[in-house]
Gaussian input, Z-matrix of N, CA and C with variables (Angstrom, degrees):
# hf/3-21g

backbone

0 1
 N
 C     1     B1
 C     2     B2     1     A1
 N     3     B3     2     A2     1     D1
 C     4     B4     3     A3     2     D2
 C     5     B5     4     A4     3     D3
 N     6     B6     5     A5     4     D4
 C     7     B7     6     A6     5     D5
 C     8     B8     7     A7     6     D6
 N     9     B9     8     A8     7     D7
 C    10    B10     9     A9     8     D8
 C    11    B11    10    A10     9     D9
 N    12    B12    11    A11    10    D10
 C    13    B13    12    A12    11    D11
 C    14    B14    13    A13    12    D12
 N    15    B15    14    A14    13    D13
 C    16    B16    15    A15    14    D14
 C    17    B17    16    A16    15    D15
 N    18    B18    17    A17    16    D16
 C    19    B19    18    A18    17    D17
 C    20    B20    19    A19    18    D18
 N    21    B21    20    A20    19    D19
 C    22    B22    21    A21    20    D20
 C    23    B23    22    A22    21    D21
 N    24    B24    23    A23    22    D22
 C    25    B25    24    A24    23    D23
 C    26    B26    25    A25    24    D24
 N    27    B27    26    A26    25    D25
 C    28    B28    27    A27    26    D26
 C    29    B29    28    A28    27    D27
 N    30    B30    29    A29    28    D28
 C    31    B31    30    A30    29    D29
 C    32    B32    31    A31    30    D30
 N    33    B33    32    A32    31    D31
 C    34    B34    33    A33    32    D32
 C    35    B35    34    A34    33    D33
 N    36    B36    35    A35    34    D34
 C    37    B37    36    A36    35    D35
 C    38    B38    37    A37    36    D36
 N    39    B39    38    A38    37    D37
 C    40    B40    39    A39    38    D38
 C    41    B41    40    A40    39    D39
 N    42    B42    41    A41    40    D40
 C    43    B43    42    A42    41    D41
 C    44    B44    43    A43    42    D42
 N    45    B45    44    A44    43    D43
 C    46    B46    45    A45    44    D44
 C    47    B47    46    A46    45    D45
 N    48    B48    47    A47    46    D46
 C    49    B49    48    A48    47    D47
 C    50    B50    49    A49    48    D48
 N    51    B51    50    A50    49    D49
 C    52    B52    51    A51    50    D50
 C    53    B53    52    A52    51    D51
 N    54    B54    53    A53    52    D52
 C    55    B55    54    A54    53    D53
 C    56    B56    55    A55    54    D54
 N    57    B57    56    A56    55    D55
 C    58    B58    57    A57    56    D56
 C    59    B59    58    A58    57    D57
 N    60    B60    59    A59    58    D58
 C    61    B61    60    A60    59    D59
 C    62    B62    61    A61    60    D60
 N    63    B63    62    A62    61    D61
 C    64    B64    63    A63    62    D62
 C    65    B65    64    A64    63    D63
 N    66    B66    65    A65    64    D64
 C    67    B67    66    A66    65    D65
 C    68    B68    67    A67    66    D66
 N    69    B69    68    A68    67    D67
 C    70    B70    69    A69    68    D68
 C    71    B71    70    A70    69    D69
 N    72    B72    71    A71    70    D70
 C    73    B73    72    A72    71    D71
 C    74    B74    73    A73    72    D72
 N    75    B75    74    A74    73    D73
 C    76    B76    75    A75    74    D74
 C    77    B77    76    A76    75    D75
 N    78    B78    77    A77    76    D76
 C    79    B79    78    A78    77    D77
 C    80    B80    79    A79    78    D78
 N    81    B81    80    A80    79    D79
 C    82    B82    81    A81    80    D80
 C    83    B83    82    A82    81    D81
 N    84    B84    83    A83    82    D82
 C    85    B85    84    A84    83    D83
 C    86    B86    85    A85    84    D84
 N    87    B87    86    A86    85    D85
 C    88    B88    87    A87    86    D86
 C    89    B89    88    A88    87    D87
 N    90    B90    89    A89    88    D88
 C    91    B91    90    A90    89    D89
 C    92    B92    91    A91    90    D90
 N    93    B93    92    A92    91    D91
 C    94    B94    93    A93    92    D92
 C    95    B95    94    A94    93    D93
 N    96    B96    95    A95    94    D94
 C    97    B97    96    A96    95    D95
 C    98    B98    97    A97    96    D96
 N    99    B99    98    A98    97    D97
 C   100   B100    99    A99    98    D98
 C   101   B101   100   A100    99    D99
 N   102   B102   101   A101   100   D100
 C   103   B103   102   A102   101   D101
 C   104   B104   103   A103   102   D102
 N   105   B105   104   A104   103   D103
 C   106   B106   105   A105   104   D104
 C   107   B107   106   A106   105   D105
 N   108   B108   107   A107   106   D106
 C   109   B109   108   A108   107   D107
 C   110   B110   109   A109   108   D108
 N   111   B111   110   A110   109   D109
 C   112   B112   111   A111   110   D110
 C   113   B113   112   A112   111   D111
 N   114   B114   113   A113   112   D112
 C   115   B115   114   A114   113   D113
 C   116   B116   115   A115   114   D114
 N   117   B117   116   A116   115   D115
 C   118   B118   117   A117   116   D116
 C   119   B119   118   A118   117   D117
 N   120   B120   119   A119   118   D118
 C   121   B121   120   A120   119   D119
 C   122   B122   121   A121   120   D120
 N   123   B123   122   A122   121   D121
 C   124   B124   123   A123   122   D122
 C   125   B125   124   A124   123   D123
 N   126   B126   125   A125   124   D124
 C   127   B127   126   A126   125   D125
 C   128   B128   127   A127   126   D126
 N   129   B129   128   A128   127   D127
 C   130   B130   129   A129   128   D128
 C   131   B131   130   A130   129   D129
 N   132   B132   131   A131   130   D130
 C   133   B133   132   A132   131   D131
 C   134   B134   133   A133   132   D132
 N   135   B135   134   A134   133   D133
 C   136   B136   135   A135   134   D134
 C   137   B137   136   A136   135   D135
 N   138   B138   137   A137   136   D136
 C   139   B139   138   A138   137   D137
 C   140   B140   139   A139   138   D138
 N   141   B141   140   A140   139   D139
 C   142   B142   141   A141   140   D140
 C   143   B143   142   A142   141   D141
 N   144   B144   143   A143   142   D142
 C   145   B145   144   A144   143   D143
 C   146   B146   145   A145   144   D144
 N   147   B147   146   A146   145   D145
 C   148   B148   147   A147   146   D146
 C   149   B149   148   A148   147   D147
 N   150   B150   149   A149   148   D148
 C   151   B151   150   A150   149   D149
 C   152   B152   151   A151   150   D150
 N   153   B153   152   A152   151   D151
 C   154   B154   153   A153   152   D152
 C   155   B155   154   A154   153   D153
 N   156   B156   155   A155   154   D154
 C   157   B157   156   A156   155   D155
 C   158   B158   157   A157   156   D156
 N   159   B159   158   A158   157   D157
 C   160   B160   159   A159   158   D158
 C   161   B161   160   A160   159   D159
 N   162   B162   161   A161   160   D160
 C   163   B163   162   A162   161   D161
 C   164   B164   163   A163   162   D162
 N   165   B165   164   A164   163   D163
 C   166   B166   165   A165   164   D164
 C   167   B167   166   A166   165   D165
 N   168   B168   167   A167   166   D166
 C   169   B169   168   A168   167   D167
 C   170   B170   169   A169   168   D168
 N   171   B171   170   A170   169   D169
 C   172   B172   171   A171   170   D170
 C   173   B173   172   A172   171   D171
 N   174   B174   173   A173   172   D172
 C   175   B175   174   A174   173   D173
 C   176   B176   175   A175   174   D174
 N   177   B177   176   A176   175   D175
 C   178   B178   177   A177   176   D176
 C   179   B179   178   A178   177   D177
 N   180   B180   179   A179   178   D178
 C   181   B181   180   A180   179   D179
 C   182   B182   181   A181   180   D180
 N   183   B183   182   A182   181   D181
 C   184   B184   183   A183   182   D182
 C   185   B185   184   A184   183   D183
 N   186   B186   185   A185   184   D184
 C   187   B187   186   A186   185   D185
 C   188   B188   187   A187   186   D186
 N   189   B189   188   A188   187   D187
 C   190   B190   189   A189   188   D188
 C   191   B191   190   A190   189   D189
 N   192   B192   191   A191   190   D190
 C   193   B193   192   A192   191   D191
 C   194   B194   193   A193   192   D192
 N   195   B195   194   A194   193   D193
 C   196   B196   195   A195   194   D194
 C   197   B197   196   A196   195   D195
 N   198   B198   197   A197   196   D196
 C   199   B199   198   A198   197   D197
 C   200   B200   199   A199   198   D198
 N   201   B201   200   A200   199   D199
 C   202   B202   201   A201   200   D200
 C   203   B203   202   A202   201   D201
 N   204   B204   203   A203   202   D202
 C   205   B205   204   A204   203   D203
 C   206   B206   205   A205   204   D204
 N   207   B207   206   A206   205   D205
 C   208   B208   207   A207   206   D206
 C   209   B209   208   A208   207   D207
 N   210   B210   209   A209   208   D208
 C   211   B211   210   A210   209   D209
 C   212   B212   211   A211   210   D210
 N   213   B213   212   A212   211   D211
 C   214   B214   213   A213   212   D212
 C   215   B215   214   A214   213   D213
 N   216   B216   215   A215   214   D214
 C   217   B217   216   A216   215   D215
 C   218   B218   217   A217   216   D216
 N   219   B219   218   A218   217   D217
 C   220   B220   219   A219   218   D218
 C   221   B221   220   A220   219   D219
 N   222   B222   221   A221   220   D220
 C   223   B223   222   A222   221   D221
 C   224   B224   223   A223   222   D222
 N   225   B225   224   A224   223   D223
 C   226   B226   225   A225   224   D224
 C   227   B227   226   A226   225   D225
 N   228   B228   227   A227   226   D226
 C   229   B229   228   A228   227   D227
 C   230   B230   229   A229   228   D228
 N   231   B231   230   A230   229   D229
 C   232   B232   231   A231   230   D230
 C   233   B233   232   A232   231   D231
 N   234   B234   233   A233   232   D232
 C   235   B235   234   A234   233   D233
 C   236   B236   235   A235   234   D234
 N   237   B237   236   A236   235   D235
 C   238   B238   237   A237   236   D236
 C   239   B239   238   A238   237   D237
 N   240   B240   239   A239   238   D238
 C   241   B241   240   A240   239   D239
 C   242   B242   241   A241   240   D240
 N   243   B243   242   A242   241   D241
 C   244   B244   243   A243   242   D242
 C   245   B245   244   A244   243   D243
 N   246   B246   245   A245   244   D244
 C   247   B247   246   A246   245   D245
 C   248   B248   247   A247   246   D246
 N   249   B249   248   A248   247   D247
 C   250   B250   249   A249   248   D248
 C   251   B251   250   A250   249   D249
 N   252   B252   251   A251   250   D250
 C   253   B253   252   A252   251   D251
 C   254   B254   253   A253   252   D252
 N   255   B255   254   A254   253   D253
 C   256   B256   255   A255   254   D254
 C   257   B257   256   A256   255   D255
 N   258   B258   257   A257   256   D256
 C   259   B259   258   A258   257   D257
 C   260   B260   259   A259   258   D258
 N   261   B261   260   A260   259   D259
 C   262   B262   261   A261   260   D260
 C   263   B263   262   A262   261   D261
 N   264   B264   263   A263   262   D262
 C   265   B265   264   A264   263   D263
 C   266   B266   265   A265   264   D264
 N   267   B267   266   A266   265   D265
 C   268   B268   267   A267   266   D266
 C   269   B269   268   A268   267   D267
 N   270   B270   269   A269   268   D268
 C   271   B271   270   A270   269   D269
 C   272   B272   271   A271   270   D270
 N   273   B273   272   A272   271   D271
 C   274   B274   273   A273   272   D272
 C   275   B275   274   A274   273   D273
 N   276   B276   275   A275   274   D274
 C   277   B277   276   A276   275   D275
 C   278   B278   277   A277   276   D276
 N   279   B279   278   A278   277   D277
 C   280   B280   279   A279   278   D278
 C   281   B281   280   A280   279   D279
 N   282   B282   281   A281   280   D280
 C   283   B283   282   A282   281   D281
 C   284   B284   283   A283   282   D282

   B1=1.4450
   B2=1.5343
   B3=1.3243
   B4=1.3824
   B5=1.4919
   B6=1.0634
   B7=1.3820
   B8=1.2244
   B9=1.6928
   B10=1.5423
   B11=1.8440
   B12=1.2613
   B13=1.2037
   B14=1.8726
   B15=0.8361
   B16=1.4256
   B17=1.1356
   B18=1.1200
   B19=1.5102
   B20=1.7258
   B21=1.7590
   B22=1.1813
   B23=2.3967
   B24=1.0977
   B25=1.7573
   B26=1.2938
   B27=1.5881
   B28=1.5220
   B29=1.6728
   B30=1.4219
   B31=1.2573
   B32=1.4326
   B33=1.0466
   B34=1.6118
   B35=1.5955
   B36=1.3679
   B37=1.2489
   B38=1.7972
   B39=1.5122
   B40=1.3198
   B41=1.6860
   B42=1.7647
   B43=1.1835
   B44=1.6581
   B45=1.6146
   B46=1.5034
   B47=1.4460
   B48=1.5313
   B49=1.3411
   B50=1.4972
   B51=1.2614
   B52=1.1650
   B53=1.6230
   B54=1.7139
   B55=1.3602
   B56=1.3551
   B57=1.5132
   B58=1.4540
   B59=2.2374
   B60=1.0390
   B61=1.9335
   B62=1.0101
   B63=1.1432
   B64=1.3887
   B65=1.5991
   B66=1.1068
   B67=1.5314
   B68=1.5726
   B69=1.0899
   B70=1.5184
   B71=1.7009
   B72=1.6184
   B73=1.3425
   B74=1.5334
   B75=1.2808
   B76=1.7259
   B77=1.1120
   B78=1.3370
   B79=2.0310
   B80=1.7851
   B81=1.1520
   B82=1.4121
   B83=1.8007
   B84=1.4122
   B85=1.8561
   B86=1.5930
   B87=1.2916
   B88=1.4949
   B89=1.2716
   B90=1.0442
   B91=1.7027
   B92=1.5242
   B93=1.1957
   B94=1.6329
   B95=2.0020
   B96=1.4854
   B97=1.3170
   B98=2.1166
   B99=0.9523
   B100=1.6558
   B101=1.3864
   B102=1.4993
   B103=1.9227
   B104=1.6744
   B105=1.0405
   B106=1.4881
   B107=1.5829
   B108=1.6909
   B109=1.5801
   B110=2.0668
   B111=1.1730
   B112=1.3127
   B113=1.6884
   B114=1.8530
   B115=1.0145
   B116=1.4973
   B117=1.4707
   B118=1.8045
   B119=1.3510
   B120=1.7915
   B121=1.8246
   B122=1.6128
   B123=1.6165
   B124=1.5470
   B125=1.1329
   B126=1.7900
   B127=1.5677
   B128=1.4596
   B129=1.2271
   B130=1.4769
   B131=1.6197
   B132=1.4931
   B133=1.5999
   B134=1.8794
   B135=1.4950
   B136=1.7307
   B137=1.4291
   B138=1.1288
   B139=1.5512
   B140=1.2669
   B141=1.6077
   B142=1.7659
   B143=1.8055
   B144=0.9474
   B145=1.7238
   B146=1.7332
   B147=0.8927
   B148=1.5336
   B149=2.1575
   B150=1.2789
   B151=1.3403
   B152=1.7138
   B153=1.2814
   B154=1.7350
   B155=1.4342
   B156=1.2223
   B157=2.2600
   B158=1.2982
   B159=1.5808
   B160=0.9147
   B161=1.7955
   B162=1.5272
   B163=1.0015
   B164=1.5734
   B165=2.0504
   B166=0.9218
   B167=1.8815
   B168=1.5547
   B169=1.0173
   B170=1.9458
   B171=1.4894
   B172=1.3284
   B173=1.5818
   B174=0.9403
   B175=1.1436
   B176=1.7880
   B177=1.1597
   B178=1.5280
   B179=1.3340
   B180=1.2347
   B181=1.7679
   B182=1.7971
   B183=1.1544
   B184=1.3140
   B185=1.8908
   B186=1.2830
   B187=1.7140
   B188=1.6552
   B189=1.7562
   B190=1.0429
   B191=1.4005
   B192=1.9314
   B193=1.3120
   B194=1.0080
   B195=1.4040
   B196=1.6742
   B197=1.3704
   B198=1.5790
   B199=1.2680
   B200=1.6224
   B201=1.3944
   B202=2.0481
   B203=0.9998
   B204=1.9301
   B205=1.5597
   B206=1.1363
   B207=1.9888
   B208=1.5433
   B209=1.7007
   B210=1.7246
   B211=1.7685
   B212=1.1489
   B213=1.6959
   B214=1.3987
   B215=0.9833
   B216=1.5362
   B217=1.5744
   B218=1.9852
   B219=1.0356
   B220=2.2035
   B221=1.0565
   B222=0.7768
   B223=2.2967
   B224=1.7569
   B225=1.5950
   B226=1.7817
   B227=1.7398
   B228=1.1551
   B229=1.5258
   B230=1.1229
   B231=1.6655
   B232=1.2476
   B233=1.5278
   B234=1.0622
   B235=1.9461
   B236=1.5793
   B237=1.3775
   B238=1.6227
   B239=1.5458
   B240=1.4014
   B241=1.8187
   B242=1.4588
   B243=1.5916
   B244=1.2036
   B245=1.8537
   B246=1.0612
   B247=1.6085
   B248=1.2029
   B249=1.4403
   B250=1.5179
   B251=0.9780
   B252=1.2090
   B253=1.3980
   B254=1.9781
   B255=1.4889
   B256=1.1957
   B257=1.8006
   B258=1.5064
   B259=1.7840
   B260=1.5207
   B261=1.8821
   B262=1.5552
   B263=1.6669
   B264=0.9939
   B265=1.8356
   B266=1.7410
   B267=1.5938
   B268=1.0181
   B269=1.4315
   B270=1.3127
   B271=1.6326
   B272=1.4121
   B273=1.7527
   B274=1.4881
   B275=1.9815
   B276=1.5256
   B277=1.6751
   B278=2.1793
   B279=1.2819
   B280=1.1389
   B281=1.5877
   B282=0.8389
   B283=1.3064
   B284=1.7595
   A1=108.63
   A2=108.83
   A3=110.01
   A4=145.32
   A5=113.07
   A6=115.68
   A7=116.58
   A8=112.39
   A9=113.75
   A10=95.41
   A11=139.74
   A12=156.70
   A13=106.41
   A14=116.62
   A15=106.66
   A16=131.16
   A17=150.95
   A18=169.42
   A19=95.90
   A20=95.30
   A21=91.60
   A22=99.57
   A23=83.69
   A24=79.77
   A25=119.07
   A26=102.08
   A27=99.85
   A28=99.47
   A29=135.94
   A30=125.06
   A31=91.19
   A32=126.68
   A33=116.75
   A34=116.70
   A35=118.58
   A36=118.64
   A37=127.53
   A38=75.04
   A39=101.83
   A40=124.43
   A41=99.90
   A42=114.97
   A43=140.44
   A44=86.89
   A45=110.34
   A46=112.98
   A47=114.30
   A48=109.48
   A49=119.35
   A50=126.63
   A51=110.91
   A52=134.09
   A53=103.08
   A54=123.05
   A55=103.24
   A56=133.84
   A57=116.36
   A58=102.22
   A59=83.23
   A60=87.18
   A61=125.32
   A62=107.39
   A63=129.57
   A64=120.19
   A65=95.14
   A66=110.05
   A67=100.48
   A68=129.99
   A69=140.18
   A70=118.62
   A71=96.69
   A72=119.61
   A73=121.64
   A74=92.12
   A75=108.84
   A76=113.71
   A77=133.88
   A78=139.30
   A79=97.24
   A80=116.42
   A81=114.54
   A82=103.37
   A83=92.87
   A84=83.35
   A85=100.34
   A86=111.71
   A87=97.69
   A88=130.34
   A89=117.93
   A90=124.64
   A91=109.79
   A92=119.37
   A93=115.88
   A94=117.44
   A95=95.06
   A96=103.37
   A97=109.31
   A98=111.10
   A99=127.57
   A100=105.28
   A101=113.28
   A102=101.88
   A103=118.54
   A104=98.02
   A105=109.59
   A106=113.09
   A107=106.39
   A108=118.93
   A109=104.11
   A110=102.05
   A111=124.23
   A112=70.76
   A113=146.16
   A114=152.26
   A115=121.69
   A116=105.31
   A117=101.38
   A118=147.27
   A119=90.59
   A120=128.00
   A121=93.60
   A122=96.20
   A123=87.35
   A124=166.09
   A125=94.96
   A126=142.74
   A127=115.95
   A128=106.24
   A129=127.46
   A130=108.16
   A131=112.33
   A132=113.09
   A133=72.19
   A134=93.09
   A135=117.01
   A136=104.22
   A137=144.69
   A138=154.57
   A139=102.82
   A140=117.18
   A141=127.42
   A142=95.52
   A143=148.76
   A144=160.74
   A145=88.11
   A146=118.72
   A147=144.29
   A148=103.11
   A149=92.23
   A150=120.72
   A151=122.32
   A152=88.83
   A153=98.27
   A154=107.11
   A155=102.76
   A156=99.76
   A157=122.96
   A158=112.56
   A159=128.64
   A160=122.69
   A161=98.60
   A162=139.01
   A163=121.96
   A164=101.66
   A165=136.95
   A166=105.33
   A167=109.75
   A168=137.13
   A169=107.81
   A170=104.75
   A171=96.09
   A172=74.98
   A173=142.61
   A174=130.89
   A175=119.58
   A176=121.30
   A177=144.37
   A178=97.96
   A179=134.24
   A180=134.16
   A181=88.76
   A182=135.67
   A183=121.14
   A184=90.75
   A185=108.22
   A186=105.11
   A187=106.01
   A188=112.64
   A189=109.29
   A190=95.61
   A191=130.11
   A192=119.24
   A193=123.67
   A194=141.11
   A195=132.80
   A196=111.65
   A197=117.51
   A198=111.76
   A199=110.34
   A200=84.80
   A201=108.38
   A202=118.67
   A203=117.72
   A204=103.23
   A205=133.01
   A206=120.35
   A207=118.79
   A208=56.35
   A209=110.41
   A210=126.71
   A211=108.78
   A212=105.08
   A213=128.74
   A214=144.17
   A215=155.04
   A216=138.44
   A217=101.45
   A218=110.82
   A219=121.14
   A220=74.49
   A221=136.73
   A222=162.75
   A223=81.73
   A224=98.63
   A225=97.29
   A226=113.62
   A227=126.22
   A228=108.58
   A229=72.95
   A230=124.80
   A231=105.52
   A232=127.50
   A233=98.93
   A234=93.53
   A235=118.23
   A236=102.27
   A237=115.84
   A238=88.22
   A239=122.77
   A240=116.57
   A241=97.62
   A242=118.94
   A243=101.73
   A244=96.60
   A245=128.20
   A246=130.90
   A247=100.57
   A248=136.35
   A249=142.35
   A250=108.88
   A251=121.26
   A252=143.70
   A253=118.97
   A254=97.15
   A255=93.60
   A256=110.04
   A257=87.27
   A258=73.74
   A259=107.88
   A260=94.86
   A261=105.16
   A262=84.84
   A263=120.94
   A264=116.79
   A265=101.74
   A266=125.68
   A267=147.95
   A268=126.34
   A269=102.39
   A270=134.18
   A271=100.08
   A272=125.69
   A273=84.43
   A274=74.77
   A275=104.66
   A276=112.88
   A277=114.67
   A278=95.20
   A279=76.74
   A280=112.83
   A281=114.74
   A282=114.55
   A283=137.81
   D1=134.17
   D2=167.22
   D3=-101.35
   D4=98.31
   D5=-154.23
   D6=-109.30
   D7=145.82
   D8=-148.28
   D9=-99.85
   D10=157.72
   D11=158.03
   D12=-57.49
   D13=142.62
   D14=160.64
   D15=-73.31
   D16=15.04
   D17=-39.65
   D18=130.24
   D19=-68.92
   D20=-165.52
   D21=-76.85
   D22=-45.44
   D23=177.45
   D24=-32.41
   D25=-48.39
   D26=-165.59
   D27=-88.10
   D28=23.79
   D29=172.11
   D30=-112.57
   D31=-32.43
   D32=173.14
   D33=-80.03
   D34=3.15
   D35=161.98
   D36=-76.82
   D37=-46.47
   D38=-168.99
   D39=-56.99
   D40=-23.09
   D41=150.27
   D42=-22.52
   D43=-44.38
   D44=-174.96
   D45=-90.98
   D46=101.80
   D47=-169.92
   D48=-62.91
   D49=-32.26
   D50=159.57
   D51=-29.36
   D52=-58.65
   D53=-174.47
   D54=-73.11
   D55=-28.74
   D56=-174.53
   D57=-88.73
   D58=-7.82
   D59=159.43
   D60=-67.78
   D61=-55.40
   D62=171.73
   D63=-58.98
   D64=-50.74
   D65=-179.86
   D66=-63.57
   D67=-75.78
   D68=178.89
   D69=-17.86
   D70=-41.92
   D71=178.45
   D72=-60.76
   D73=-38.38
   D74=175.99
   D75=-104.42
   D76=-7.10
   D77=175.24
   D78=-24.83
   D79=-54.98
   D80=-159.36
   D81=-51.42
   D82=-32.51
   D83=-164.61
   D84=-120.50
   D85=8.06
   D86=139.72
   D87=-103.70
   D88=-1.93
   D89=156.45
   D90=-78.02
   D91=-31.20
   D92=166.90
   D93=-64.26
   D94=-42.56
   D95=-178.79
   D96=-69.40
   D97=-36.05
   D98=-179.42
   D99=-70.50
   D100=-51.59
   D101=163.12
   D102=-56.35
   D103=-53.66
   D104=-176.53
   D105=-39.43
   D106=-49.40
   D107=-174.57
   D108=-68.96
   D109=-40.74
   D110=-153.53
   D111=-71.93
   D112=-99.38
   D113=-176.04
   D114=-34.39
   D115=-16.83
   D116=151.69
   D117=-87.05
   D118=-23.19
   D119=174.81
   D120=-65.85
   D121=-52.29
   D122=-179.12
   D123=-84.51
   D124=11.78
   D125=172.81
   D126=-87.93
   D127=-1.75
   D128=-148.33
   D129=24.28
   D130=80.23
   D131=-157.73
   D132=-123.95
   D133=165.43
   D134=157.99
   D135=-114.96
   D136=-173.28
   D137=-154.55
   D138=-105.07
   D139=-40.91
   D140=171.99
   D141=-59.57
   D142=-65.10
   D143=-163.23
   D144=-56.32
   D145=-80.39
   D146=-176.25
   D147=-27.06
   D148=-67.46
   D149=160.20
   D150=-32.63
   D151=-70.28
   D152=-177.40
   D153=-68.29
   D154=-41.38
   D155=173.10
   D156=-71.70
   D157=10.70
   D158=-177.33
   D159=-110.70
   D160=-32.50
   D161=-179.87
   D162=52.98
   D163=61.11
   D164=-153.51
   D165=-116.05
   D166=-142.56
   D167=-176.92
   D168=-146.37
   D169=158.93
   D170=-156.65
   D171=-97.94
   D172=-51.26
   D173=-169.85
   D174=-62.16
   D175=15.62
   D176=173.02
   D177=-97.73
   D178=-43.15
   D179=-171.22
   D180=-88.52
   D181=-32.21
   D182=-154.60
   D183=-91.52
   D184=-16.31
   D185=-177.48
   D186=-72.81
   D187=-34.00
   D188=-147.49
   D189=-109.31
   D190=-6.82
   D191=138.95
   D192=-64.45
   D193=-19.04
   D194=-173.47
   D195=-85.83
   D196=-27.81
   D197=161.21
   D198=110.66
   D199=-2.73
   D200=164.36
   D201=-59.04
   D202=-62.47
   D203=168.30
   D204=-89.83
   D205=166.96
   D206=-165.37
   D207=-99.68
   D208=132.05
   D209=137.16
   D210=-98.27
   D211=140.39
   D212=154.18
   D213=-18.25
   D214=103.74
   D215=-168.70
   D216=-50.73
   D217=-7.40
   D218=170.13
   D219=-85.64
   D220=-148.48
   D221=-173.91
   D222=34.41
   D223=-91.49
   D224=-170.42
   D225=-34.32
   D226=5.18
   D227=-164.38
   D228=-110.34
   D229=-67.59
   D230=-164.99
   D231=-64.39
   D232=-28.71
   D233=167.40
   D234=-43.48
   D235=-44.08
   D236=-165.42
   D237=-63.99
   D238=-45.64
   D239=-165.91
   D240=-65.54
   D241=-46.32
   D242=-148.90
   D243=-62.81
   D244=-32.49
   D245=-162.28
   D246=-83.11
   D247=2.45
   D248=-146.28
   D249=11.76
   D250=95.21
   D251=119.23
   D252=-134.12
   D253=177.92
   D254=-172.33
   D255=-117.76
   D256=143.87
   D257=-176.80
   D258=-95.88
   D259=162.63
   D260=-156.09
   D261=-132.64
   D262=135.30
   D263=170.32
   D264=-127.81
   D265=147.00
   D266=-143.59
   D267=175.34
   D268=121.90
   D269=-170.77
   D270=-65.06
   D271=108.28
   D272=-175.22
   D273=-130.69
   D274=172.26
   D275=-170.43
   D276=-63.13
   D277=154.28
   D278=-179.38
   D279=-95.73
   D280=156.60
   D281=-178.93
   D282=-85.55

């Protein structure tokens, strides 16, 4: 079976000008949701683990990987502890 990277998905999406409108619109909180996944993969955490150090609901981490909810600069801090690491936010140029 051949299976695409998300990398590659979202460059063959992006094709579609509609969808990269759309997409563009929401960058902020799918780049929030993609750290988040990326800093839980790399805790070797599940969303239940993530959750409880949080002293949350698992379905609260699964809102705020999909990129549905706007979370709190509170929520993001504690997310960042529960995965240990620390969060850092930054102005960077646009391109």
């Amino acid at each position: 079976m051949n299976r695409k990277t998300m990398a590659q998905k979202k460059s063959e999406l992006m094709e579609d000008p509609a969808f990269k409108v759309a997409y563009e619109s929401k960058e902020i909180m799918f780049s929030i949701a993609m750290e988040a996944i990326k800093a839980r993969k790399e805790a070797h955490l599940t969303q239940t683990d993530v959750a409880q150090a949080m002293e949350t609901k698992q379905s609260t981490i699964a809102r705020l990987e999909s990129g549905r909810a706007v979370p709190t600069l509170k929520t993001l801090d504690k997310f960042a502890k529960a995965t240990g690491k620390r969060l850092r936010i930054s102005f960077e140029p646009v391109c």
